[in-house]
N, C-alpha and C positions, 0 to 999 in steps of 0.2 A: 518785718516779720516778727511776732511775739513767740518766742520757743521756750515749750517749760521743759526745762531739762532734769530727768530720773538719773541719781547717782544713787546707784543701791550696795550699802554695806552688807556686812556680814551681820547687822542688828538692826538698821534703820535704813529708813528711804530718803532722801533729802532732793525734795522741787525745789529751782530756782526757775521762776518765771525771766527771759528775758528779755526787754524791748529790741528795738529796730537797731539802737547801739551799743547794742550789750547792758543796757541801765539794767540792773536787780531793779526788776518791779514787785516780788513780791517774790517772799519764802514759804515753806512748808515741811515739815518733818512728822514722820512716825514712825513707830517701833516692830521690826518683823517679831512675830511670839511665834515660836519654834515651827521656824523656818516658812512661815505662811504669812500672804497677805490680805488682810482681812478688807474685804472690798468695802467698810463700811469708814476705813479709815481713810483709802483713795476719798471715798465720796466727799469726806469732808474735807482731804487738804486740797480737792478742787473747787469748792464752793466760795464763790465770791473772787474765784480769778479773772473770771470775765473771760475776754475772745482769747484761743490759743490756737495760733497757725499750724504750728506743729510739736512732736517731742519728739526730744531727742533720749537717748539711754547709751549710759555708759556702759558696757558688755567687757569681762575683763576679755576673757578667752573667745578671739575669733577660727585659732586653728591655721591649718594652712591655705583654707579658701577665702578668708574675708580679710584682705589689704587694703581697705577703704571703709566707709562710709557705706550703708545698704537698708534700703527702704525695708521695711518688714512684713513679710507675708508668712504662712504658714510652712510653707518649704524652709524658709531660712530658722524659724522658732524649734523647725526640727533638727536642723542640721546644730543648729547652737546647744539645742538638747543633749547632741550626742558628746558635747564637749565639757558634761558636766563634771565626770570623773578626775579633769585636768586643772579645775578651777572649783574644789568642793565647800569652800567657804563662802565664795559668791557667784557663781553662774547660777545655781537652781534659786537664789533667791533674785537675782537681776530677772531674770527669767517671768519670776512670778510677779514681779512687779510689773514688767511688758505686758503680760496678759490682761493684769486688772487695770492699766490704763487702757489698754485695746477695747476693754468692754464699755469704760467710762465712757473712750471718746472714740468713737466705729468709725466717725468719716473723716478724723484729725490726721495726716500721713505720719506715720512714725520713724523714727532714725536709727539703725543700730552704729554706736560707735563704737571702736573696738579697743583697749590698752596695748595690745598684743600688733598695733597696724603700725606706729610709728616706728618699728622695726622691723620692721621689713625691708628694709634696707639694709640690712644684717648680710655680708661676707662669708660663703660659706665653709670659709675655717674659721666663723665666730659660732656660726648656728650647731656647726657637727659634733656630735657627740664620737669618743672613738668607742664606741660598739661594734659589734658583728653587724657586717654590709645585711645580713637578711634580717634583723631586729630593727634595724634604723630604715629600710623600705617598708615589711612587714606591719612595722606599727606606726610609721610617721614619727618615729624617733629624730629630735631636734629642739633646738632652743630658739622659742619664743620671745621672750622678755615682757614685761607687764608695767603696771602705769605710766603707759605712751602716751596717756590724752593729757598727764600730767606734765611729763617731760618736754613734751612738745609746747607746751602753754609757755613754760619757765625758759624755754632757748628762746624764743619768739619775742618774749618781754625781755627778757635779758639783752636782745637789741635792744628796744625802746629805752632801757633805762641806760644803755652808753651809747645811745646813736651810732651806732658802729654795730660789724658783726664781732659778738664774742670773739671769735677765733675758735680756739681748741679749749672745748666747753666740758666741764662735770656738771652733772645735774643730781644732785643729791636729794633725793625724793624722800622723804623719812618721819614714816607715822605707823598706823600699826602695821601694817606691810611697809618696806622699805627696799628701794633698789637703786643704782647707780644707770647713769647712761653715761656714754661719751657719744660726744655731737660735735660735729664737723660741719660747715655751712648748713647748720640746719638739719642735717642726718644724721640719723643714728649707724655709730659703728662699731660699738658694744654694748653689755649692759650685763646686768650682776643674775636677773633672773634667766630662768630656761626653759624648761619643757614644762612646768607648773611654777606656781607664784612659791614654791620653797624653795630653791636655790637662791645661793647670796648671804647678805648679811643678815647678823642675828638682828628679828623681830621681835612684837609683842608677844608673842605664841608662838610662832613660828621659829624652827630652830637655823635655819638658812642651811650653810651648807656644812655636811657631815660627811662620815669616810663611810663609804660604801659599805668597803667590810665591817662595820664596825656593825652595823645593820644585818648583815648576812651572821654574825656573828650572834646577836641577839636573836635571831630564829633559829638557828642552829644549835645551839650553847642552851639557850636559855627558854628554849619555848612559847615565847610572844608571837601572837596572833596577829593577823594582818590588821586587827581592831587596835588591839592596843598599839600597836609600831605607830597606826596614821594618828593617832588620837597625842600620841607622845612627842614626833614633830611636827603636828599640828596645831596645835590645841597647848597643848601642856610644857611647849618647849619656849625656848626663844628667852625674854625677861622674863614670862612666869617661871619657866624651868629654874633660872640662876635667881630669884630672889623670891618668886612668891605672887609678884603682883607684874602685871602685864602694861602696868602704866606709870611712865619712865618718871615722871615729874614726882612721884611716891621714891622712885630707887633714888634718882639725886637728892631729895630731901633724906633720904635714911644714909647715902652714902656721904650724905658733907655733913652727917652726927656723928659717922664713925664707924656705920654697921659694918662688920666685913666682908656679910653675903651680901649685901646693895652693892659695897665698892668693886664686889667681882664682879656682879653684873655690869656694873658702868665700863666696867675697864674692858671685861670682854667685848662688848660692842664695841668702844671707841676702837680697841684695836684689829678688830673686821670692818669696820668704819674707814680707819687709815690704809688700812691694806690694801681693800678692796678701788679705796681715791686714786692709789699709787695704781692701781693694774689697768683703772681707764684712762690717767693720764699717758700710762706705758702706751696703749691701743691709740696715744692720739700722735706718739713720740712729742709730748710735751705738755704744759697746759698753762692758759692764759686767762680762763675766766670758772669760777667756782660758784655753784648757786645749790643754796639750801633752798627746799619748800617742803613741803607737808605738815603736820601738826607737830611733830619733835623738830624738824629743819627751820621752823618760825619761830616757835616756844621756847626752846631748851638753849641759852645759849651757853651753856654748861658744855654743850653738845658740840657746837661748831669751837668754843676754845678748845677742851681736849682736842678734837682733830687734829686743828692747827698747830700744836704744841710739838707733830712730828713730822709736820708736812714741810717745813721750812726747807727743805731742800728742794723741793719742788717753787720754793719762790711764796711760798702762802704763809702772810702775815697777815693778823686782822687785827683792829684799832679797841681796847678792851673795854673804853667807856662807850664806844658807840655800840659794840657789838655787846654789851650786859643792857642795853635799853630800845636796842633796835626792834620795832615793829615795821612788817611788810609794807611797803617795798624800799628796802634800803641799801648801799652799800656799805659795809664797814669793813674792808682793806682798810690795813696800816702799813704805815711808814716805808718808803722804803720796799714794798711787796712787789715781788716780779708777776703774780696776779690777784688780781680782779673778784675779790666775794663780795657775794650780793645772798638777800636775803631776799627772796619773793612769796606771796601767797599761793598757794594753789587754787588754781580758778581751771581745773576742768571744765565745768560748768560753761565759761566763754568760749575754751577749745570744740564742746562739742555743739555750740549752740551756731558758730560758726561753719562747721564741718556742715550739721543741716541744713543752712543756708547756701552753699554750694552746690549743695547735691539737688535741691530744689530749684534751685533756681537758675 
């Protein structure tokens, strides 16, 4: 079965055409221009793909009804509608993307897959928030967690590359959204995000996690609007808030010149970075395998040394010449290390082109 799989950011749309075994038979990319997609750019990153079985689309926010895989009809495009306010970066542009391929290709079966499904396996003293019992019934108040299709790919290879099951697993997801899972044969049993892709560690924009009051304080005190509060841990916070620029490989080249605003921004993330390692090895009472992915978890190994610099207690040494030139998919553990890092690419793209063939077949 050939599955072109829609992975929609918060700027671009990116096809991968898959074959029957996963082979990348052919790519495709364009640009959303303020928050729409222009059907004329579908038409052309489908010209000359030739026969497509199906698509699949990565969905970050399924909500509390979608724990699987689900064919797409008009019911379900509504119900994912409603889920926009919870996922305002990328559901209404995932969204729009669904439709212009729906138009393109009417008789192709489509796939919704969800970020938010690989946790569902979540303990409900991981998911509860402690709020008032009628706020948390009332609005569906609870913790989610987000890039499942990622996390899920990287436990899964993470066997393939030590023939063995990891054991008690981190998954270090980390690009412009960033989050933690801990996974247990295969399941998730925590994870850094919650009821929206904002909680957790500091992102590109995004500020992760803040003190509540601090928020009730800045509407109170200071008179910000519910416009600027989302715009300022959204948008404006995270690495751009601490340096300016929202793309880390700029803060480590300004921070190993010297700057002092880059080096805060490094040092604040690394140290919600380490915190955050320590609180899902805590959820695992231990940990025996470490995997970096995403576009900073592959790229930056700036990124995975600082980590490691305080994580030694927990057993995590990595190897410094392998880990300054390691490209996906590598191990670079060193010496002596009570666990196991691995470097992996992220390949949603196989997780959900998979997932479609399941559910089809």
């Amino acid at each position: 079965m050939r599955v072109l799989v829609a992975n929609t950011g918060s700027s671009s749309v990116k096809l991968h055409l898959l074959g029957p075994a996963n082979d990348l038979m052919a790519s495709r990319d364009f640009d959303i221009t303020d928050g729409r997609v222009d059907p004329e750019d579908v038409a052309a990153a489908l010209a000359g793909l030739g026969e497509i079985d199906a698509v699949g689309h990565r969905i970050v926010h399924g909500g509390e009804k979608f724990h699987a895989p689900v064919l797409v009809d008009q019911q379900v495009i509504d119900h994912l509608g409603e889920l926009t306010d919870l996922a305002p970066l990328h559901q209404p542009k995932a969204l729009a993307a669904l439709a212009a391929l729906r138009r393109e290709l009417p008789r192709t079966p489509q796939v919704a897959c969800f970020d938010t499904m690989f946790h569902a396996t979540l303990a409900p003293e991981v998911t509860t928030y402690a709020l008032p019992h009628h706020w948390r019934h009332r609005y569906g108040l609870r913790r989610y967690g987000f890039h499942g299709l990622s996390h899920a790919y990287a436990a899964r290879r993470s066997q393939e590359m030590l023939g063995a099951d990891p054991g008690r697993l981190v998954v270090a997801h980390l690009g412009a959204g960033a989050s933690l899972s801990a996974v247990r044969h295969g399941r998730c049993v925590d994870t850094t995000m919650g009821f929206t892709p904002l909680e957790g560690l500091v992102m590109a924009t995004r500020s992760g996690d803040v003190d509540p009051g601090l928020v009730l304080w800045l509407l109170d005190r200071h008179g910000l609007d519910l416009d600027e509060l989302r715009a300022g841990l959204q948008w404006q916070g995270g690495l751009m808030g601490l340096t300016g620029t929202a793309d880390m490989r700029e803060v480590l080249e300004r921070a190993g010149s010297g700057e002092a605003e880059a080096a805060l921004g490094r040092d604040v993330y690394l140290h919600r970075l380490r915190a955050k390692i320590a609180a899902m090895a805590a959820a695992l009472d231990g940990l025996d395998t470490l995997v970096y992915t995403g576009g900073v978890g592959q790229n930056a190994p700036q990124v995975r040394a600082g980590a490691a610099q305080r994580l030694g207690f927990l057993g995590v040494t990595i190897d410094v010449a392998t880990n300054d030139s390691a490209a996906p998919d590598t191990e670079v553990t060193g010496a002596g290390a009570r666990v196991r890092t691995l470097v992996i690419a992220a390949r949603e793209d196989i997780q959900i082109a998979d997932h479609v063939r399941d559910l089809l077949t």
